[in-house]
N, C-alpha and C positions, 0 to 999 in steps of 0.2 A: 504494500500500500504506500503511495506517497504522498508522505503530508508538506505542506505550505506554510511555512514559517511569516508571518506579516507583523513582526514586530521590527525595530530598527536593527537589535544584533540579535547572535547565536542565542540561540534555543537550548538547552539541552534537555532529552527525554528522561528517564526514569533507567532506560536502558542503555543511558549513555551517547545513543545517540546526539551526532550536534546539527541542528536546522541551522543552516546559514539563512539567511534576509531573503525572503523572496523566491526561492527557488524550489520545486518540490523536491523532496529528497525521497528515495527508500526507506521505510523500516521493516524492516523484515521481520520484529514483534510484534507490531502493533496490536494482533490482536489480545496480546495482555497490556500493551502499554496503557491503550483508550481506556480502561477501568480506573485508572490512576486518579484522585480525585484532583491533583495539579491541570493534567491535563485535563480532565471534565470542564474545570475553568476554565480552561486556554482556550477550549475548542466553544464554548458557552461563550465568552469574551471576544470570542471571531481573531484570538491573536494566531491561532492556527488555525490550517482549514485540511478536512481531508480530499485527498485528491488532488492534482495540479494544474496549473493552467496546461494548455497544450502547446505545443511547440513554438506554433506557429506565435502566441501568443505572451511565450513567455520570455521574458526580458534575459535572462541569463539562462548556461549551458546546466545542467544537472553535476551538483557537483556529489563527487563521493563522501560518503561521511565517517566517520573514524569508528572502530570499534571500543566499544566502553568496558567495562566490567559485569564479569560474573559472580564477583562477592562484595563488592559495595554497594550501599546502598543509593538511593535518588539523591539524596542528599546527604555531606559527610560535616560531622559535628568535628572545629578546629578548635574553638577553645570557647567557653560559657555557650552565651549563646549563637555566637560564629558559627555559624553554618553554610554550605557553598553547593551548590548544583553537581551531581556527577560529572555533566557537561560540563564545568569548569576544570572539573580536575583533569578530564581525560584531553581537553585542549592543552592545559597545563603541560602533562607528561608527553605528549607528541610532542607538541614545541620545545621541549628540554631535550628528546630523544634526539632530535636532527633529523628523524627516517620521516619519507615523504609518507603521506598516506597511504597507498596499496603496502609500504613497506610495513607500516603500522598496522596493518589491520591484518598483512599477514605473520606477523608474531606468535607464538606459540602461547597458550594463555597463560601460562607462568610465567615468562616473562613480563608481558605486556602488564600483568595484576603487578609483578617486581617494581618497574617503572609507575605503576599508577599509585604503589603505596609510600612512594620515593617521592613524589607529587604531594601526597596530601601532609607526609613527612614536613617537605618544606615549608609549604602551603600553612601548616600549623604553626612552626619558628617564624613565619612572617607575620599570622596574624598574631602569636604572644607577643611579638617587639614591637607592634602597632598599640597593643594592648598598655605595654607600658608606659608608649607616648601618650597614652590617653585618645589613639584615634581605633580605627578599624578601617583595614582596606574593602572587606567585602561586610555590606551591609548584614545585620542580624538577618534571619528570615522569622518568619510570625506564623502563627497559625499552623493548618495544612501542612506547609514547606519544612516544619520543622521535622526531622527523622525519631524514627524510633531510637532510641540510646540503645536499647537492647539488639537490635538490626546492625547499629554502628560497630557496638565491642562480640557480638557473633561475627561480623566479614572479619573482624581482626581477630579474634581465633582461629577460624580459618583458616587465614592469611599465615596465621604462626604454625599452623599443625601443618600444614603443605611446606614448610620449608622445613619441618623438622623438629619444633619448637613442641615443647611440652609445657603448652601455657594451661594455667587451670582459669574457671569460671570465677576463681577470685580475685584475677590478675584486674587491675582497672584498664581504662584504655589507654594513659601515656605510659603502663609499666608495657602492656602489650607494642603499642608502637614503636619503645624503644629496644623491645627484645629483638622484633624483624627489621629495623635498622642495621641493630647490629647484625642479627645471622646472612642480609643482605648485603651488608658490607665486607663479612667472611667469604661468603658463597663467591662475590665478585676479586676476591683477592684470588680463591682456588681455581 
């Protein structure tokens, strides 16, 4: 299915997908994404639409969209109530990787989860030193947009048990974060 992004910038879905401006794009979930209650808004709000203009019609070429994560959540909790779009992280860790998109999307998903948790990694030391200037680079989200905490530290168990990590349920989430930092700091020395 392809949806239509009509907001000024990038979109990002629930699945990681990222809607650039105006152009229909593929999601090849959609049919779990549409239940999403973000998206019910979006598509209620007219800020997406399903289906795309046609060719002939439509102002730009269809561009490819990057592939997101299978253990993060819609949205990842960085610090209080800082919270960020999957779509932000996985632009994030594309643009840190240097790989063009087809190179990005074909990653093997251990990898690609490696770089996207190396992402939100940073992504986190950015928002606590915005934090302690008293500002914030990405707005709180409210409502809706906010993630489950328990969805957040399950993908980072996950996250730790695929690389090897014997994190228990009582670990918090920067003790987990900093466990697969570091085993992914090992893993890339080996």
């Amino acid at each position: 299915m392809k949806i239509t992004n009509h907001h000024k910038g990038p979109i990002g879905l629930p699945d990681g997908t990222v809607l650039p401006p105006g152009v229909p794009t593929p999601v090849a979930t959609w049919d779990s994404v549409k239940n999403n209650a973000v998206v019910k808004g979006w598509l209620d709000g007219k800020i997406i639409s399903v289906g795309g203009a046609s060719a002939a019609t439509s102002p730009l070429p269809a561009a490819p969209s990057l592939v997101g994560s299978d253990l993060l959540p819609s949205h990842v909790q960085l610090v209080d109530d800082t919270t960020v779009p999957l779509g932000h992280i996985v632009q994030h860790a594309h643009s840190a990787s240097g790989l063009s998109i087809e190179d990005w999307n074909n990653l093997d998903s251990e990898a690609r989860e490696a770089l996207l948790a190396a992402s939100v990694q940073q992504l986190t030391i950015e928002a606590e030193a915005k934090k302690g200037e008293g500002t914030t680079s990405t707005p709180p989200t409210t409502g809706s947009q906010k993630p489950d905490a328990a969805a957040v530290k399950d993908a980072l168990i996950a996250r730790a048990k695929a690389l090897g990590i014997a994190a228990k349920a009582t670990w918090g989430v920067p003790k987990l974060q900093e466990a697969i930092a570091a085993a992914e700091a090992k893993k890339g020395e080996g």
